[in-house]
Biotite code that builds the C-alpha atoms (Angstrom):
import biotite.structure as struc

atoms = struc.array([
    struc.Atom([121.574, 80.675, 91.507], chain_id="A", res_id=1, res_name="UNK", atom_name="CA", element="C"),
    struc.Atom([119.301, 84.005, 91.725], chain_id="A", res_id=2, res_name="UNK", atom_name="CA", element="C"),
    struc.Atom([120.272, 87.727, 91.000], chain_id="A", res_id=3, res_name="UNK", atom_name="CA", element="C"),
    struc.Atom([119.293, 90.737, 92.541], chain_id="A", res_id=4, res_name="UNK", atom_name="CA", element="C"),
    struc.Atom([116.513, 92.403, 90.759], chain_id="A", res_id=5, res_name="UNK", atom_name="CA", element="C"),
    struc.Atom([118.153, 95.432, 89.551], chain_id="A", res_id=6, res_name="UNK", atom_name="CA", element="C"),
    struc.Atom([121.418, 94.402, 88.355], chain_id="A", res_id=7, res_name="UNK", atom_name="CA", element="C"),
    struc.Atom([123.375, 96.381, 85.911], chain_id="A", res_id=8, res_name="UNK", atom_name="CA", element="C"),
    struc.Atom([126.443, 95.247, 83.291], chain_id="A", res_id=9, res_name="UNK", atom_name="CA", element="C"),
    struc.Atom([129.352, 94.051, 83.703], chain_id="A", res_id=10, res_name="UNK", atom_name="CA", element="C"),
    struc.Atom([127.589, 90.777, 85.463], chain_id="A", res_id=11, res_name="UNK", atom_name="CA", element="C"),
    struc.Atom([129.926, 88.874, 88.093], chain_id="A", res_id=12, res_name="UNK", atom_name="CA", element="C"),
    struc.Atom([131.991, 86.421, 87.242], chain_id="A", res_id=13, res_name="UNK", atom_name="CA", element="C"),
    struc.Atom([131.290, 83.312, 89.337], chain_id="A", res_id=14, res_name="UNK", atom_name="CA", element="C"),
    struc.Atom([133.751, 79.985, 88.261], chain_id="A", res_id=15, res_name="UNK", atom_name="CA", element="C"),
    struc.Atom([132.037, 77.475, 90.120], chain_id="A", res_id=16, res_name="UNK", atom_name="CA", element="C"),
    struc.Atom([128.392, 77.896, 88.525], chain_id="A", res_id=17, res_name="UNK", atom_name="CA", element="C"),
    struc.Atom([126.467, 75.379, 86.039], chain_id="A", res_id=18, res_name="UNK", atom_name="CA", element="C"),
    struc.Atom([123.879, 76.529, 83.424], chain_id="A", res_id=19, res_name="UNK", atom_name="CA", element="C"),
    struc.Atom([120.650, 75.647, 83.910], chain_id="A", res_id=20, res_name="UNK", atom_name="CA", element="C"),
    struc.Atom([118.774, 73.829, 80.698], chain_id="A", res_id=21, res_name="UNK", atom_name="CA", element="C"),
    struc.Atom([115.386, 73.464, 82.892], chain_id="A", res_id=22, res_name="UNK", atom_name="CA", element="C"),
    struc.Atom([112.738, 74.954, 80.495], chain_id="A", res_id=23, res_name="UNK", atom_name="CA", element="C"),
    struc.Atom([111.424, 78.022, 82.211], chain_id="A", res_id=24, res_name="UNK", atom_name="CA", element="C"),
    struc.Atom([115.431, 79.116, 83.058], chain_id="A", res_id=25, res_name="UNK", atom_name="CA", element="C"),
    struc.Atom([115.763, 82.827, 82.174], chain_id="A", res_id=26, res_name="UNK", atom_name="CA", element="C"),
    struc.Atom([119.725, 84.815, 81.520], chain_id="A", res_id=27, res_name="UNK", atom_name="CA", element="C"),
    struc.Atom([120.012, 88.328, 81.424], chain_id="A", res_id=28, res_name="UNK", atom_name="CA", element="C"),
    struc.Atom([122.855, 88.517, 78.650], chain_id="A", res_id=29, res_name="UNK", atom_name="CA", element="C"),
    struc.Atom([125.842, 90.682, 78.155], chain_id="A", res_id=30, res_name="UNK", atom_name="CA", element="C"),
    struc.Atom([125.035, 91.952, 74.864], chain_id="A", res_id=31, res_name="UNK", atom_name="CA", element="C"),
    struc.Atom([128.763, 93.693, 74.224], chain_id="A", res_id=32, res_name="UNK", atom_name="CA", element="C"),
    struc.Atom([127.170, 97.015, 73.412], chain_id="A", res_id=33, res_name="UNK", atom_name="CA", element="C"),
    struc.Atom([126.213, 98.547, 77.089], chain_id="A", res_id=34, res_name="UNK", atom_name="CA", element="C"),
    struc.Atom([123.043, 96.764, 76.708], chain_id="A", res_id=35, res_name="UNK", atom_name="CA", element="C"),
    struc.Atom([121.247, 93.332, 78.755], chain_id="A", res_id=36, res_name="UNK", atom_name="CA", element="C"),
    struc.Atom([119.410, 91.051, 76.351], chain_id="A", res_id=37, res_name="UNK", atom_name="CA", element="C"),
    struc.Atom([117.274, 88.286, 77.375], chain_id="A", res_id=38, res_name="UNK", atom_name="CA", element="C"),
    struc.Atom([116.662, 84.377, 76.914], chain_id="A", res_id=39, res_name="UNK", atom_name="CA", element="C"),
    struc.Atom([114.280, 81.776, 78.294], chain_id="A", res_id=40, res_name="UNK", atom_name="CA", element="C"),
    struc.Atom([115.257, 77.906, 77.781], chain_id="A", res_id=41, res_name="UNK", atom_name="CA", element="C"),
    struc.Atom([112.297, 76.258, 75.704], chain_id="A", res_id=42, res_name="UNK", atom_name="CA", element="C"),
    struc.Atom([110.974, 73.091, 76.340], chain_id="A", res_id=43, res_name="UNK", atom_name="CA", element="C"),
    struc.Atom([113.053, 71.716, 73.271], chain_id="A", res_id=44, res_name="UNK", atom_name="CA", element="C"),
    struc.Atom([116.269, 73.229, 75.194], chain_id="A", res_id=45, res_name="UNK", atom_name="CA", element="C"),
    struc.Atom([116.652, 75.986, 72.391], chain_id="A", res_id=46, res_name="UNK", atom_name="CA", element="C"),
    struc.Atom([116.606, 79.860, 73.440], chain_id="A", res_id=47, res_name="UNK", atom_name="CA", element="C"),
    struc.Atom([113.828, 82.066, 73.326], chain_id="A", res_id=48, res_name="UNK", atom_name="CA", element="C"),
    struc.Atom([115.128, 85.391, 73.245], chain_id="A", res_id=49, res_name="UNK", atom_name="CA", element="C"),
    struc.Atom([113.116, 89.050, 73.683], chain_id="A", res_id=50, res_name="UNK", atom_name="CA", element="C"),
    struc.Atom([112.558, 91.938, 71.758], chain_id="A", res_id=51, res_name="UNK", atom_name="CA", element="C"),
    struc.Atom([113.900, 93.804, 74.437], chain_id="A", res_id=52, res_name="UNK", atom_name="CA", element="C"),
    struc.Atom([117.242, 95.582, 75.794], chain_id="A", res_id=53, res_name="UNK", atom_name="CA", element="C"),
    struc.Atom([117.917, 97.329, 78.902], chain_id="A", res_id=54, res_name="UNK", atom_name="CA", element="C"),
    struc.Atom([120.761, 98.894, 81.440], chain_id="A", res_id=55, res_name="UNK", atom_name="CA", element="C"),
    struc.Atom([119.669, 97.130, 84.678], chain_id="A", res_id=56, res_name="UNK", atom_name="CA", element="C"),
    struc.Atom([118.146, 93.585, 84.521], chain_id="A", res_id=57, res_name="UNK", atom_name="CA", element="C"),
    struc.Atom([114.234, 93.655, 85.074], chain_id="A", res_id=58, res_name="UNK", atom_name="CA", element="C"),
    struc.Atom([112.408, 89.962, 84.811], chain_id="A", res_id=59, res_name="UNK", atom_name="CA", element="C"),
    struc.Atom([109.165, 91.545, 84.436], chain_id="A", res_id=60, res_name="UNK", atom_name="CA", element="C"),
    struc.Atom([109.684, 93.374, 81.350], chain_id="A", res_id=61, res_name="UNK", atom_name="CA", element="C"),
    struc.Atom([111.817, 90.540, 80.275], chain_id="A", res_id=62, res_name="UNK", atom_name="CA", element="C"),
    struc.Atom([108.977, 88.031, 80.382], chain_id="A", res_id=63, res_name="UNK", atom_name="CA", element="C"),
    struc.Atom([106.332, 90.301, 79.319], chain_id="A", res_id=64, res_name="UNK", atom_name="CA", element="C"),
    struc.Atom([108.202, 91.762, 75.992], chain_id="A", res_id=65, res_name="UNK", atom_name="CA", element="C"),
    struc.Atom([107.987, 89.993, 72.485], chain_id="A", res_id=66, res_name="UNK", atom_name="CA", element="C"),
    struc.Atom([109.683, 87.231, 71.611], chain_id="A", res_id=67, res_name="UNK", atom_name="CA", element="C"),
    struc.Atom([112.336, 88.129, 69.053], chain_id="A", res_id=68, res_name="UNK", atom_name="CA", element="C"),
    struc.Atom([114.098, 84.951, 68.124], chain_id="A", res_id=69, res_name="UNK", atom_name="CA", element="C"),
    struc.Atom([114.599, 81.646, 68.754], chain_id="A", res_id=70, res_name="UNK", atom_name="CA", element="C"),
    struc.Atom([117.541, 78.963, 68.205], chain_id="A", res_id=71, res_name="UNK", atom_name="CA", element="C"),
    struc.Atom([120.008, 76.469, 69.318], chain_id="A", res_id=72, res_name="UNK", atom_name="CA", element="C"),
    struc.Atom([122.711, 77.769, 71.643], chain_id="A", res_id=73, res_name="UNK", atom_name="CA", element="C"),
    struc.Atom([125.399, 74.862, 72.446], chain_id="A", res_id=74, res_name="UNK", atom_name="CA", element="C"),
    struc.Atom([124.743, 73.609, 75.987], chain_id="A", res_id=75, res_name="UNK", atom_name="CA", element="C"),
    struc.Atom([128.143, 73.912, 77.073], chain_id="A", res_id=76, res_name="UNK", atom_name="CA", element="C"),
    struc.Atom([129.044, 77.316, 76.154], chain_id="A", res_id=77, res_name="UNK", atom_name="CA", element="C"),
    struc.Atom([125.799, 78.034, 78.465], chain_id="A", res_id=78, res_name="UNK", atom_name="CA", element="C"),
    struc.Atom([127.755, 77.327, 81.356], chain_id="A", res_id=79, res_name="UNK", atom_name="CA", element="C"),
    struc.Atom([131.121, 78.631, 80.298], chain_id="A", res_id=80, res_name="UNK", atom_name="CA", element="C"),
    struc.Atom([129.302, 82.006, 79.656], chain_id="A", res_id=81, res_name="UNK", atom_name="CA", element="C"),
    struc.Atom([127.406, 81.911, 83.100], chain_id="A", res_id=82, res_name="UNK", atom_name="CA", element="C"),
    struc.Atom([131.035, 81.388, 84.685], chain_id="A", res_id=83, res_name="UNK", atom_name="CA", element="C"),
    struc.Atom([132.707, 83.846, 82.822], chain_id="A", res_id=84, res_name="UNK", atom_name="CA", element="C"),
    struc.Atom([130.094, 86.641, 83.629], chain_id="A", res_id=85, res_name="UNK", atom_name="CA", element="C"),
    struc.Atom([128.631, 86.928, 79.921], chain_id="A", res_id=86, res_name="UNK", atom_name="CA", element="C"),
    struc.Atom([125.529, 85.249, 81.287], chain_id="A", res_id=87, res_name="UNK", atom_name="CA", element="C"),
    struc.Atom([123.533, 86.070, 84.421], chain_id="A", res_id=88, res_name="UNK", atom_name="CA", element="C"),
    struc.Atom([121.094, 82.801, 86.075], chain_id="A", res_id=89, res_name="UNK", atom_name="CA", element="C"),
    struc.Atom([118.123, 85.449, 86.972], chain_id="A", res_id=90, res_name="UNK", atom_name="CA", element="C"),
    struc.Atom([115.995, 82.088, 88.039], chain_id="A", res_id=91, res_name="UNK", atom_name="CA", element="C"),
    struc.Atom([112.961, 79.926, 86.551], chain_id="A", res_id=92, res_name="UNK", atom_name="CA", element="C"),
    struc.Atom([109.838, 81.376, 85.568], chain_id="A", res_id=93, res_name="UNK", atom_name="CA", element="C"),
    struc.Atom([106.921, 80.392, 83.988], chain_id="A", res_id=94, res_name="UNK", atom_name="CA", element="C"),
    struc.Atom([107.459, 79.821, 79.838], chain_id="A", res_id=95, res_name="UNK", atom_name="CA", element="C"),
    struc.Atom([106.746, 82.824, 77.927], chain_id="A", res_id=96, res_name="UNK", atom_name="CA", element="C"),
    struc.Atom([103.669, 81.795, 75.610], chain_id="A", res_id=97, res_name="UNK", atom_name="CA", element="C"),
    struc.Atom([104.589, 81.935, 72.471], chain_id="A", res_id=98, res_name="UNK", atom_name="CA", element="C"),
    struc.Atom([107.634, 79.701, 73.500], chain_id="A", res_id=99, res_name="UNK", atom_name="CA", element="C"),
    struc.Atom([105.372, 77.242, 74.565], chain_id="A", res_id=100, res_name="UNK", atom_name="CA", element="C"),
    struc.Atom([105.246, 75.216, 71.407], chain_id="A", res_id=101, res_name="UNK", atom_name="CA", element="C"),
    struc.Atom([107.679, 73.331, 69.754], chain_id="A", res_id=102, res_name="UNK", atom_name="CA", element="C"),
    struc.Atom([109.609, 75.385, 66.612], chain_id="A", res_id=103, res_name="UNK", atom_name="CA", element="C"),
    struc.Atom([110.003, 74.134, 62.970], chain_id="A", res_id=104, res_name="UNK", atom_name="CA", element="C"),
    struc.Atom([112.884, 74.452, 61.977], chain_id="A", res_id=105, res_name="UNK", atom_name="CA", element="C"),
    struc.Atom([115.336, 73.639, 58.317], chain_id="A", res_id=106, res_name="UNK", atom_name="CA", element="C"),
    struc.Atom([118.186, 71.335, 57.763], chain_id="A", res_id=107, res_name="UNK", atom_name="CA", element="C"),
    struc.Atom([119.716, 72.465, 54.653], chain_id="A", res_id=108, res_name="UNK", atom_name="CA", element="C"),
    struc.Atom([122.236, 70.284, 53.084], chain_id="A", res_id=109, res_name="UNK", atom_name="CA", element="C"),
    struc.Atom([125.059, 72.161, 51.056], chain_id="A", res_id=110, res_name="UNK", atom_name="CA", element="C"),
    struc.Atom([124.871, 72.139, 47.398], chain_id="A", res_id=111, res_name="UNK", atom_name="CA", element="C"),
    struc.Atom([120.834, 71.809, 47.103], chain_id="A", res_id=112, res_name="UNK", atom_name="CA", element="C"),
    struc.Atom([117.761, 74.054, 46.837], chain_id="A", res_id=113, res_name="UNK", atom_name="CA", element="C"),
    struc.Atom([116.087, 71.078, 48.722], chain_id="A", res_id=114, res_name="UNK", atom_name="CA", element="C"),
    struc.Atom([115.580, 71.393, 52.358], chain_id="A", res_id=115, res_name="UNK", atom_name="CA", element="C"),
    struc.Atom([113.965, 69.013, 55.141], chain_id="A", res_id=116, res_name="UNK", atom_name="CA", element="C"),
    struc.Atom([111.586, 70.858, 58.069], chain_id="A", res_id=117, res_name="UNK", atom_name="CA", element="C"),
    struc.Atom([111.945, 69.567, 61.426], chain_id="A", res_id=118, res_name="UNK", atom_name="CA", element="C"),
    struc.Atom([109.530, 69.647, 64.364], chain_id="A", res_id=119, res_name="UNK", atom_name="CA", element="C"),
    struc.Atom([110.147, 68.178, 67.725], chain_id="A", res_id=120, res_name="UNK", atom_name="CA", element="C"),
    struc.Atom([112.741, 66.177, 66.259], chain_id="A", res_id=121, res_name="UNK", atom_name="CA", element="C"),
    struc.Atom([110.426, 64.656, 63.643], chain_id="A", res_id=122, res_name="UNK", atom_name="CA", element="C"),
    struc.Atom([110.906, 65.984, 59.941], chain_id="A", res_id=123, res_name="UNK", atom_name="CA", element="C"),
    struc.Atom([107.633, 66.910, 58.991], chain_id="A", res_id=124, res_name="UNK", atom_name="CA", element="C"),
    struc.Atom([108.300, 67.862, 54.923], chain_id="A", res_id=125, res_name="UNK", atom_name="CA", element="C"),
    struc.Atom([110.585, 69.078, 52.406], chain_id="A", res_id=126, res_name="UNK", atom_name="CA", element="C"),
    struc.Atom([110.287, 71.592, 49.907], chain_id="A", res_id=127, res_name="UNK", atom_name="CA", element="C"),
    struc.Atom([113.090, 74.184, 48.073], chain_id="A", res_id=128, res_name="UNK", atom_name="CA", element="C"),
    struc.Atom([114.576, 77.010, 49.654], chain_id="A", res_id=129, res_name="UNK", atom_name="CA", element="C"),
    struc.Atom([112.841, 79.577, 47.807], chain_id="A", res_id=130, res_name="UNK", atom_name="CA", element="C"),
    struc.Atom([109.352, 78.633, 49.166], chain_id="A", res_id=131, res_name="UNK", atom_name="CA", element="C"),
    struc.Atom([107.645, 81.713, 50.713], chain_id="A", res_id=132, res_name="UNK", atom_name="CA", element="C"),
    struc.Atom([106.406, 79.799, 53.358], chain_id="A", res_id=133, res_name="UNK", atom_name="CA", element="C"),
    struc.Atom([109.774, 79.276, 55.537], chain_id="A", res_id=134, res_name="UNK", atom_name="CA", element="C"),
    struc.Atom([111.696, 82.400, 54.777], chain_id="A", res_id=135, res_name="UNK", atom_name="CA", element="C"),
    struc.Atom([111.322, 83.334, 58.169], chain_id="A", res_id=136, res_name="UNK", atom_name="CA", element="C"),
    struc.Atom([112.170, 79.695, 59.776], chain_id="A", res_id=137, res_name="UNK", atom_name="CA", element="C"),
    struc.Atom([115.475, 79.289, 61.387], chain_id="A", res_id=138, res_name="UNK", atom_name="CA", element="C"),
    struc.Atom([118.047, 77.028, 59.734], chain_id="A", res_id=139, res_name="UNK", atom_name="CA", element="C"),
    struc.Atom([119.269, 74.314, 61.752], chain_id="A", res_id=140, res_name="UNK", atom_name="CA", element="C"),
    struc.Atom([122.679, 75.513, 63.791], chain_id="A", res_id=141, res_name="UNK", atom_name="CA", element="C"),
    struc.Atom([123.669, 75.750, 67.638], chain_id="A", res_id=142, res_name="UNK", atom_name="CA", element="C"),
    struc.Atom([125.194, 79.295, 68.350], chain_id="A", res_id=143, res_name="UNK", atom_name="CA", element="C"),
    struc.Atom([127.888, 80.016, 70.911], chain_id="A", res_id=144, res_name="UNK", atom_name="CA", element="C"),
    struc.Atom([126.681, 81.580, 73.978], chain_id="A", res_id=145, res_name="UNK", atom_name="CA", element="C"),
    struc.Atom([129.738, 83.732, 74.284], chain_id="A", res_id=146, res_name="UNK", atom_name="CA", element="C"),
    struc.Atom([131.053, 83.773, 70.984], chain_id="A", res_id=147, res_name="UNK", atom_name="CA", element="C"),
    struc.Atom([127.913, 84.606, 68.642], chain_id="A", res_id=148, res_name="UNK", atom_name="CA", element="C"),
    struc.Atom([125.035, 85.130, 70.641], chain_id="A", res_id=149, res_name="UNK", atom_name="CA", element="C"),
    struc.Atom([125.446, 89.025, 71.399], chain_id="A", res_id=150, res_name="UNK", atom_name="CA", element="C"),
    struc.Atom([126.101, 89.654, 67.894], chain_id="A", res_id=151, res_name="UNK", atom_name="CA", element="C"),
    struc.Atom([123.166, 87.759, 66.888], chain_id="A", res_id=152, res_name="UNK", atom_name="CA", element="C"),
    struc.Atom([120.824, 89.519, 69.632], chain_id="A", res_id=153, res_name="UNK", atom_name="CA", element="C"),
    struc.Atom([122.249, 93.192, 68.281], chain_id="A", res_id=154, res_name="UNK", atom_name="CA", element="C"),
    struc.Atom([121.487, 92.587, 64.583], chain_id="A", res_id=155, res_name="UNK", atom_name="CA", element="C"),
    struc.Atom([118.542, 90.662, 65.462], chain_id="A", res_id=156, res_name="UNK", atom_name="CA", element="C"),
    struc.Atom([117.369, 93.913, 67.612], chain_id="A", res_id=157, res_name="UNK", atom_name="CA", element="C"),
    struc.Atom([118.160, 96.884, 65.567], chain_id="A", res_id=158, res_name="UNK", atom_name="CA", element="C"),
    struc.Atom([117.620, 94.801, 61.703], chain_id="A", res_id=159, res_name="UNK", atom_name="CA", element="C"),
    struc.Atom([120.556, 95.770, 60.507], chain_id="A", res_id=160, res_name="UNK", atom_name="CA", element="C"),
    struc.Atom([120.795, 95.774, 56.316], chain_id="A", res_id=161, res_name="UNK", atom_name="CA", element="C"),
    struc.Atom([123.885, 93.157, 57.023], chain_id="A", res_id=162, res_name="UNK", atom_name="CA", element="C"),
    struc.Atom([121.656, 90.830, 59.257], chain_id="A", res_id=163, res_name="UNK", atom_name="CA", element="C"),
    struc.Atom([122.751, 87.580, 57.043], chain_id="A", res_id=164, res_name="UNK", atom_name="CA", element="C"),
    struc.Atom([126.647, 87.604, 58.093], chain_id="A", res_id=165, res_name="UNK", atom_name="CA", element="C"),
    struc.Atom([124.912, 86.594, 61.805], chain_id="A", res_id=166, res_name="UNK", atom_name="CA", element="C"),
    struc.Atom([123.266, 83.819, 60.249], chain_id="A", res_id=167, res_name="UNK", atom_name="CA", element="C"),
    struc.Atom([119.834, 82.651, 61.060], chain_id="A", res_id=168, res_name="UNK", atom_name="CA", element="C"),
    struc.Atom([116.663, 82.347, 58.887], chain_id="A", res_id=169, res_name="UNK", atom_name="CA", element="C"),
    struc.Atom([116.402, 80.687, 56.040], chain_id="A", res_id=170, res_name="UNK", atom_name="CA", element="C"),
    struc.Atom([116.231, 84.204, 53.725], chain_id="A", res_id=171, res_name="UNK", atom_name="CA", element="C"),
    struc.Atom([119.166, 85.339, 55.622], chain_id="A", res_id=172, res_name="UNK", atom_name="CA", element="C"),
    struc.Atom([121.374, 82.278, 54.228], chain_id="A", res_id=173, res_name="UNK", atom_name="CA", element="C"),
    struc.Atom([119.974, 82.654, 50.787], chain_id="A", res_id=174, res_name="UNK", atom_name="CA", element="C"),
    struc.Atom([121.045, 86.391, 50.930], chain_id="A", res_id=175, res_name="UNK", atom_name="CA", element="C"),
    struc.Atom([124.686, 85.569, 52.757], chain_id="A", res_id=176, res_name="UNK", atom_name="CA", element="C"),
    struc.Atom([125.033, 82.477, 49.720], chain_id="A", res_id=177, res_name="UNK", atom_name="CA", element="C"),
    struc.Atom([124.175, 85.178, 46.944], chain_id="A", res_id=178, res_name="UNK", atom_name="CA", element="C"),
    struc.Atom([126.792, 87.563, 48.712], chain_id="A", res_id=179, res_name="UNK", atom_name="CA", element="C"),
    struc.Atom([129.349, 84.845, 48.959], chain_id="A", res_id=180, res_name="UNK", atom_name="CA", element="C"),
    struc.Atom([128.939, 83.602, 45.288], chain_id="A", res_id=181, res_name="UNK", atom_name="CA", element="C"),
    struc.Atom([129.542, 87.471, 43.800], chain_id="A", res_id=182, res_name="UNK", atom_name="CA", element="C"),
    struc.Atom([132.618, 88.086, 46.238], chain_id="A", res_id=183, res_name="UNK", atom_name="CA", element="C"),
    struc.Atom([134.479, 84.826, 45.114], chain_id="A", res_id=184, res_name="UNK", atom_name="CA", element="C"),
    struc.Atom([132.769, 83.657, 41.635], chain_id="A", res_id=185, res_name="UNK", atom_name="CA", element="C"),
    struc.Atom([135.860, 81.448, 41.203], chain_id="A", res_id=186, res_name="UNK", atom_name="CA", element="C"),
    struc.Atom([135.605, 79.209, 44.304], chain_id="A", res_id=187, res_name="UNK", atom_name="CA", element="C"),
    struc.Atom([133.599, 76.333, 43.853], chain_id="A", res_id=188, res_name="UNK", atom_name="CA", element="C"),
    struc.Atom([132.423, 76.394, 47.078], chain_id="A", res_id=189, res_name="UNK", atom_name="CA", element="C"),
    struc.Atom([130.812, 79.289, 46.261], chain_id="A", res_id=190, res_name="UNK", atom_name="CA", element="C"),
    struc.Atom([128.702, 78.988, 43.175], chain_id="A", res_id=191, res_name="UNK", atom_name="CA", element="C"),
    struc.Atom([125.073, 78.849, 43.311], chain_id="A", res_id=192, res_name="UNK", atom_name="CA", element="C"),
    struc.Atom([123.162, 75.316, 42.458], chain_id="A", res_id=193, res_name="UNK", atom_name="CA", element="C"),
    struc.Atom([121.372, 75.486, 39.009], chain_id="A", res_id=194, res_name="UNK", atom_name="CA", element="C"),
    struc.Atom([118.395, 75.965, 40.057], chain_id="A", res_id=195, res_name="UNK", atom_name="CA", element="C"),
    struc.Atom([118.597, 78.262, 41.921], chain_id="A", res_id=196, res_name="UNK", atom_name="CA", element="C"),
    struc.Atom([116.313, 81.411, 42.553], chain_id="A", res_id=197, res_name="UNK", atom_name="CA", element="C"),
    struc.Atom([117.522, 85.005, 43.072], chain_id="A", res_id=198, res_name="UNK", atom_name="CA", element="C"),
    struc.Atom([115.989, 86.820, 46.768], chain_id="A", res_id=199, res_name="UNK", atom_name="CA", element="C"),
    struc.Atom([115.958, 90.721, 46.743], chain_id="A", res_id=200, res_name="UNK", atom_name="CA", element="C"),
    struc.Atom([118.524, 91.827, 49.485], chain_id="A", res_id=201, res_name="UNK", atom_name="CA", element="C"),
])
């Protein structure tokens, strides 16, 4: 399924399509604020998405902006969203470069400083979650295309001070954990492992 060029929000709704999870398969994206984001399927299946919003969908400044982010979106809600009209098919196209190559990305088990780095589906080392290196590495989590993804792509986009109640990198769970543990220091749930090691928010 192709769209015209120059299409503008709200996208049409059109029941009977199916996402497509071909690497090189770019969505123009609803992002709930009067604004089209976009995303480019990865050869891993995760989303690529650009540093980049506009009124009217344009592929070339799409594919020739920055890449912004990069995670899991659930393959299912893919093709709910391109039904419901959330997210616009706008065609294969060649890989954006720097999605060319596989991500790392962090598995973080609850309860531990101690995290496991993944690559292609091979782990490839641990280390704690305070090590400089992978502050900026996404954690491990598959977004809902409808449901989280334009939130996401907003506080991604304009760096909000709040940008850890979205989720995503590995400093914005350490900073969302510290928040949690001062709101509710009686829950359990919620206090921080001994070891642990403060980040500036």
């Amino acid at each position: 399924m192709s769209a015209p060029l120059r299409q503008s929000l709200p996208f049409t709704p059109f029941p009977s399509a199916r996402a497509s999870l071909k690497p090189g398969a770019l969505y123009a994206i609803d992002g709930d604020d009067g604004f089209i984001y976009y995303g480019q399927v990865t050869p891993e299946k995760s989303i690529g998405f650009f540093r980049l919003r506009s009124e009217v969908v344009s592929i070339p400044d799409a594919l020739s902006a920055a890449v912004m982010s990069r995670f899991l979106v659930g393959h299912p809600s893919i093709g709910r969203a391109v039904r419901s009209g959330k997210w616009l098919s706008i065609g294969t196209h060649p890989i954006h470069t720097a999605l060319c190559d596989q991500a790392a990305m962090v598995q973080w088990p609850v309860g531990t400083t101690e995290v496991t780095i993944w690559k292609g589906g091979v782990t490839i080392g641990t280390t704690q979650v305070h090590d400089p290196s992978i502050q900026d590495l996404e954690i491990i989590a598959a977004y809902d295309a409808e449901a989280h993804v334009p939130e996401r792509l907003r506080v991604d986009y304009n760096g909000n001070g709040d940008a850890w109640s979205v989720g995503g990198s590995i400093r914005r769970e350490r900073v969302k954990k510290q928040a949690l543990a001062r709101k509710f220091p009686d829950a359990p749930w919620h206090q921080l492992p001994s070891d642990w090691v403060p980040v500036e928010e």
